[in-house]
MMTF fields as JSON, N, C-alpha, C and O atoms, coordinates in Angstrom:
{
  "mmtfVersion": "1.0.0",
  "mmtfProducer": "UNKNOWN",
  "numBonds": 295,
  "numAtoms": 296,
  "numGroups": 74,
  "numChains": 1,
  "numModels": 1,
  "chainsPerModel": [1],
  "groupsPerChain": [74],
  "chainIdList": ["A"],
  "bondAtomList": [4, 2, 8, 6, 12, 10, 16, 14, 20, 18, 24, 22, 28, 26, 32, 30, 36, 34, 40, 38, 44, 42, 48, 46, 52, 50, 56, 54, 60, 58, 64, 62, 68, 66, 72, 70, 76, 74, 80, 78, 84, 82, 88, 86, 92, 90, 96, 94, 100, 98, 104, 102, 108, 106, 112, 110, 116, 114, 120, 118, 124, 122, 128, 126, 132, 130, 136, 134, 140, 138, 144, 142, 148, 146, 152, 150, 156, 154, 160, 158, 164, 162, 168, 166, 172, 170, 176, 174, 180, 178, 184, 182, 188, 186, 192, 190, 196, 194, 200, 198, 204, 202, 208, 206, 212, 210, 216, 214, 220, 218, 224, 222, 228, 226, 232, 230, 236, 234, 240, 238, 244, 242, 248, 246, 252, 250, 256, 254, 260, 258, 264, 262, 268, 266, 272, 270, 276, 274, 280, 278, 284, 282, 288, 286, 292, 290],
  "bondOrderList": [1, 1, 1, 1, 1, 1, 1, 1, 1, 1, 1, 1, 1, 1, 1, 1, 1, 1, 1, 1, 1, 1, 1, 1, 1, 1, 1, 1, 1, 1, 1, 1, 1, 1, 1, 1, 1, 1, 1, 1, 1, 1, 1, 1, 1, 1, 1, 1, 1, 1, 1, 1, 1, 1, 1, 1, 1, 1, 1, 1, 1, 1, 1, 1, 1, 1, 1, 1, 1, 1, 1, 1, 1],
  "groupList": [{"groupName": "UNK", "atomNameList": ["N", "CA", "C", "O"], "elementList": ["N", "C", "C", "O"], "formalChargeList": [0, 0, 0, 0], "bondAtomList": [1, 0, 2, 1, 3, 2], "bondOrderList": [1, 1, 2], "singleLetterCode": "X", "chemCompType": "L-PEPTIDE LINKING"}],
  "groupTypeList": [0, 0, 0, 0, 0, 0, 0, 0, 0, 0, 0, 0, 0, 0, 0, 0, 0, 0, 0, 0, 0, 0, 0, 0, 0, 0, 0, 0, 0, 0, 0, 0, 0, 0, 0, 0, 0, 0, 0, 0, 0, 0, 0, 0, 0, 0, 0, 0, 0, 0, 0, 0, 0, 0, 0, 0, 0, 0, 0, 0, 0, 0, 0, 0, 0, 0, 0, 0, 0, 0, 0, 0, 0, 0],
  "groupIdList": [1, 2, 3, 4, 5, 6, 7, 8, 9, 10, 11, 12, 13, 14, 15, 16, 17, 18, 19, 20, 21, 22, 23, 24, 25, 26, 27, 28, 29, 30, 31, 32, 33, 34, 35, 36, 37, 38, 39, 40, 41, 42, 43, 44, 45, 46, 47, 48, 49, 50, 51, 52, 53, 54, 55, 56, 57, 58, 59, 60, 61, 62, 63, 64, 65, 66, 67, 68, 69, 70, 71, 72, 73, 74],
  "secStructList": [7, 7, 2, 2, 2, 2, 2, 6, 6, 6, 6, 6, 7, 7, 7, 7, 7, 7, 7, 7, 1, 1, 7, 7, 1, 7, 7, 7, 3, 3, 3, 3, 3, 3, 3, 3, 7, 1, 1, 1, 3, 3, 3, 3, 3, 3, 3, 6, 6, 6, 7, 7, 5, 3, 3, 3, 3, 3, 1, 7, 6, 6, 1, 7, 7, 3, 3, 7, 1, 7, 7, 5, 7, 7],
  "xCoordList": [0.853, 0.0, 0.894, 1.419, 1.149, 1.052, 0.752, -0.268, 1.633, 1.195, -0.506, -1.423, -0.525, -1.479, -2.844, -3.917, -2.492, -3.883, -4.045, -5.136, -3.027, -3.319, -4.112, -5.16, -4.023, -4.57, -6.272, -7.169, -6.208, -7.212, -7.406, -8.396, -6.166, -5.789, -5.533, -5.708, -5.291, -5.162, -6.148, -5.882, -7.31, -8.6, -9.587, -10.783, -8.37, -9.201, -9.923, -10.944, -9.674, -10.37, -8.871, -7.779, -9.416, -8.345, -8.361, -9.392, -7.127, -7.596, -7.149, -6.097, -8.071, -8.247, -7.003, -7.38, -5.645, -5.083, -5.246, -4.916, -5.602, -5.687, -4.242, -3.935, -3.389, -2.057, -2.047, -2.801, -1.101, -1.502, -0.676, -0.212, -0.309, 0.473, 2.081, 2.88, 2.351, 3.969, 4.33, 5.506, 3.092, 3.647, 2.795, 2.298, 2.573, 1.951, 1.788, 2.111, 1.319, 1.483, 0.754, 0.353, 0.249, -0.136, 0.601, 1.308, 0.552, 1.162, 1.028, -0.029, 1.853, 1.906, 2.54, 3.66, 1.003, 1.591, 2.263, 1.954, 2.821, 3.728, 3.716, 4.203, 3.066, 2.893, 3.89, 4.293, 4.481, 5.744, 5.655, 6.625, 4.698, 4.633, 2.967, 2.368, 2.451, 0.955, 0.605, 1.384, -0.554, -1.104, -2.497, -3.307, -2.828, -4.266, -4.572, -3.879, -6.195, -6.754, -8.32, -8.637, -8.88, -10.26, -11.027, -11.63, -10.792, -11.917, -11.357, -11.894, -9.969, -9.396, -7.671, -7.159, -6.94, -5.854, -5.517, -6.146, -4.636, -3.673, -2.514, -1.627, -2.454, -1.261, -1.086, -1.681, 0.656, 1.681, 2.179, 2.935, 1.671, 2.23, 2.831, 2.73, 3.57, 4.616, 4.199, 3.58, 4.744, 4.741, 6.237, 7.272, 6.041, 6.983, 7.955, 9.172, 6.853, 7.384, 8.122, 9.256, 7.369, 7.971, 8.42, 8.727, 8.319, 8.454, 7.4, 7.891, 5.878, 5.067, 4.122, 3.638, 4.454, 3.785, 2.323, 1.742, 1.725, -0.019, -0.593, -0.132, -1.254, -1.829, -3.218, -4.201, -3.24, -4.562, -5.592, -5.217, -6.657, -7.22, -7.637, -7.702, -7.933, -8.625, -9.706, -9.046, -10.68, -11.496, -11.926, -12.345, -11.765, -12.031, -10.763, -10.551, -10.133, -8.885, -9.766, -9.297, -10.765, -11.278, -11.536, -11.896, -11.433, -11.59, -10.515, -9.595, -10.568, -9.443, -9.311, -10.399, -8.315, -8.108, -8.821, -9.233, -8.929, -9.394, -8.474, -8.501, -7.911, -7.061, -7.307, -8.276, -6.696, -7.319, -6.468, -6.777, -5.391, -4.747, -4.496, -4.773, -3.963, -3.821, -2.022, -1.266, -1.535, -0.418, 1.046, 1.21, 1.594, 2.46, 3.941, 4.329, 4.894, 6.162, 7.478, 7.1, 8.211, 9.305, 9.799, 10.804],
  "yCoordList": [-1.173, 0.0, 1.229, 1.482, 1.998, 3.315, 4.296, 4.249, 5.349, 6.975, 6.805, 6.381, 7.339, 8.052, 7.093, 7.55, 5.655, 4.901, 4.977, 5.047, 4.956, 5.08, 6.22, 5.905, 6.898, 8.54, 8.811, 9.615, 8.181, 7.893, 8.931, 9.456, 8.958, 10.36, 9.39, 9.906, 8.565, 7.303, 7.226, 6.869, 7.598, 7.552, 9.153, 9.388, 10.007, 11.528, 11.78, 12.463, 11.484, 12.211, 12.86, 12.392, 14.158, 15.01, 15.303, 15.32, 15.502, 15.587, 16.944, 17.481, 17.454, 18.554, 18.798, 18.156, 19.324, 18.804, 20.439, 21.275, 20.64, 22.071, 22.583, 22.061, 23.282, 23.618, 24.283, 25.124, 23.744, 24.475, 25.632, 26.066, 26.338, 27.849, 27.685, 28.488, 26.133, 26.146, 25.66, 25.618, 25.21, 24.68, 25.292, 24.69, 26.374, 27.227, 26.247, 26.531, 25.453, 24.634, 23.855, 23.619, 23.141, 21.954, 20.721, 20.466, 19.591, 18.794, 17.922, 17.695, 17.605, 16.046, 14.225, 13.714, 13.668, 13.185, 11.589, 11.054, 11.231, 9.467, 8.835, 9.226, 7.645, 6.801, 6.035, 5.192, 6.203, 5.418, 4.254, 3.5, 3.948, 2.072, 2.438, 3.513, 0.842, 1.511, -0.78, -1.61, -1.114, -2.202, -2.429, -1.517, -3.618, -3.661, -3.915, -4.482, -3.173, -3.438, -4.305, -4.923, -4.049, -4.894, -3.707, -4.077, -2.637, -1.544, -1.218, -0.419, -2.037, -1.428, -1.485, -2.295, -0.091, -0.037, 1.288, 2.24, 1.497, 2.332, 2.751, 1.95, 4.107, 4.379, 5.951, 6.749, 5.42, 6.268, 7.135, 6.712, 8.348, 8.904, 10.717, 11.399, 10.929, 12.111, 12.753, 12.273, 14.458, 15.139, 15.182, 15.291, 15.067, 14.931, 16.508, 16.691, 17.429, 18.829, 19.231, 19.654, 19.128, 19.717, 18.456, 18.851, 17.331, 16.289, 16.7, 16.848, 16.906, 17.309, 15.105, 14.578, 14.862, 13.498, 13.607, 14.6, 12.261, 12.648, 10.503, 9.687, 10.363, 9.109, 8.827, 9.52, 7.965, 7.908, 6.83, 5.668, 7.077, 5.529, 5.598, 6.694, 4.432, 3.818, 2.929, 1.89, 2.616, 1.805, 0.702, -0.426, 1.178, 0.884, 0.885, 2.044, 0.294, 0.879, 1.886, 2.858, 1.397, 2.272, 3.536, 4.382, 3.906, 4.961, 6.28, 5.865, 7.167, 7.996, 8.039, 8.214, 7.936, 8.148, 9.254, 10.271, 8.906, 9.876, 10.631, 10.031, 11.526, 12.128, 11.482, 11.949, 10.722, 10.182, 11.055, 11.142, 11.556, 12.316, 13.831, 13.943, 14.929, 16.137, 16.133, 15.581, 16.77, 17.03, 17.629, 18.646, 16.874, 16.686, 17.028, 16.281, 18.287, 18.406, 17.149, 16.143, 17.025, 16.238, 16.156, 15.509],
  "zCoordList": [0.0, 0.0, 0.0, 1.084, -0.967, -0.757, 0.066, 0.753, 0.106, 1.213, 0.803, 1.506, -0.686, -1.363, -0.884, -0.49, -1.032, -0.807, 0.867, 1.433, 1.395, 2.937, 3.26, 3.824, 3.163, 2.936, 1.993, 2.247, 1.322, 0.232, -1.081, -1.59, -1.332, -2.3, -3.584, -4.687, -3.549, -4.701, -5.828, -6.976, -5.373, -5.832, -5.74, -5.57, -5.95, -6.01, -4.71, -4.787, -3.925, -2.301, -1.903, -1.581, -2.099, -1.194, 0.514, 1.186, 0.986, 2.494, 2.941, 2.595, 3.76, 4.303, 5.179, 6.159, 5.567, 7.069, 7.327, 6.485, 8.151, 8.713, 9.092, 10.164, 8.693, 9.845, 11.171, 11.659, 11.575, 12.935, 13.148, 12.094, 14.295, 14.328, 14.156, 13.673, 14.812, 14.967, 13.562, 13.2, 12.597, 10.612, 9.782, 8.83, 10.015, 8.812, 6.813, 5.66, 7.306, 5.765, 5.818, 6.957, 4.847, 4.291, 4.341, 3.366, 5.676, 5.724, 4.491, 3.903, 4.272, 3.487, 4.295, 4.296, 4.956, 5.643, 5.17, 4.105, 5.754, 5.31, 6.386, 7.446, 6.157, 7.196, 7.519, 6.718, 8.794, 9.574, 9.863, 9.797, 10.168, 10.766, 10.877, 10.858, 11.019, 11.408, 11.666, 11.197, 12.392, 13.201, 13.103, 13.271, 12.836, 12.756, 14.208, 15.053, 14.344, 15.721, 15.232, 14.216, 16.231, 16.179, 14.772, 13.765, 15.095, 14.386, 13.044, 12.278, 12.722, 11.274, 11.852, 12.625, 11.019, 11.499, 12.026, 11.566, 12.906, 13.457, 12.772, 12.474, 12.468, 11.599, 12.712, 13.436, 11.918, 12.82, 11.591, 10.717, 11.651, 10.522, 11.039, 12.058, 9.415, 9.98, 8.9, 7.95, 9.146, 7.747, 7.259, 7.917, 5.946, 5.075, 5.193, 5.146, 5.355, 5.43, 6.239, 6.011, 7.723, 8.512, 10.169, 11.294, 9.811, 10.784, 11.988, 13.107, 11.809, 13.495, 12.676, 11.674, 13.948, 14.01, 14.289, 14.726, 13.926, 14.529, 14.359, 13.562, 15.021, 15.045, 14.386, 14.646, 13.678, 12.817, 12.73, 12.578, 12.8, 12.734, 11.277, 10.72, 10.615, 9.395, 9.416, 9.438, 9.424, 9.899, 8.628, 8.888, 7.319, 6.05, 5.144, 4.787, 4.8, 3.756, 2.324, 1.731, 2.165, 0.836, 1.37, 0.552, 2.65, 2.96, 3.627, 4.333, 3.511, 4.431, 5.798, 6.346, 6.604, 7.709, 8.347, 7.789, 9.697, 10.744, 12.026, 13.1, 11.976, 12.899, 14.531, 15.129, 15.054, 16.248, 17.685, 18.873, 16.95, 18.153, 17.355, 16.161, 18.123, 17.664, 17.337, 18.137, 16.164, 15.868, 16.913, 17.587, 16.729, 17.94, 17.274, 16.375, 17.746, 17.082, 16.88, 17.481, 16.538, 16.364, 17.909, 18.203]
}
């Protein structure tokens, strides 16, 4: 699997990431490692830009991730 399909950008769904004050930008994020649980999977992902980490759930692979924690610096 791919960034792009992890994300669900593979298939024309763009994702919204809001920036926050300390990364004025548009993350582009890449998933570091990530684990299946009972509800789907857990992904550990980073921005490519500026290294602020964030934790994600997936519940569907055809679908995009859901921000499960708030963006966290290097």
């Amino acid at each position: 699997m791919t960034t792009l399909e992890a994300h669900g950008q593979a298939h024309g769904q763009a994702h919204d990431h809001r920036s926050t004050a300390a990364s004025p930008h548009e993350h582009g994020w890449v998933v570091e490692s990530g684990h299946t649980v009972s509800t789907g999977r857990i992904l550990y992902v980073r921005c490519a830009g500026c290294g602020v980490r964030r934790v994600d759930q997936q519940d569907d692979r055809r679908r995009p991730p859901v921000a499960l924690s708030r963006e966290t610096a290097r």
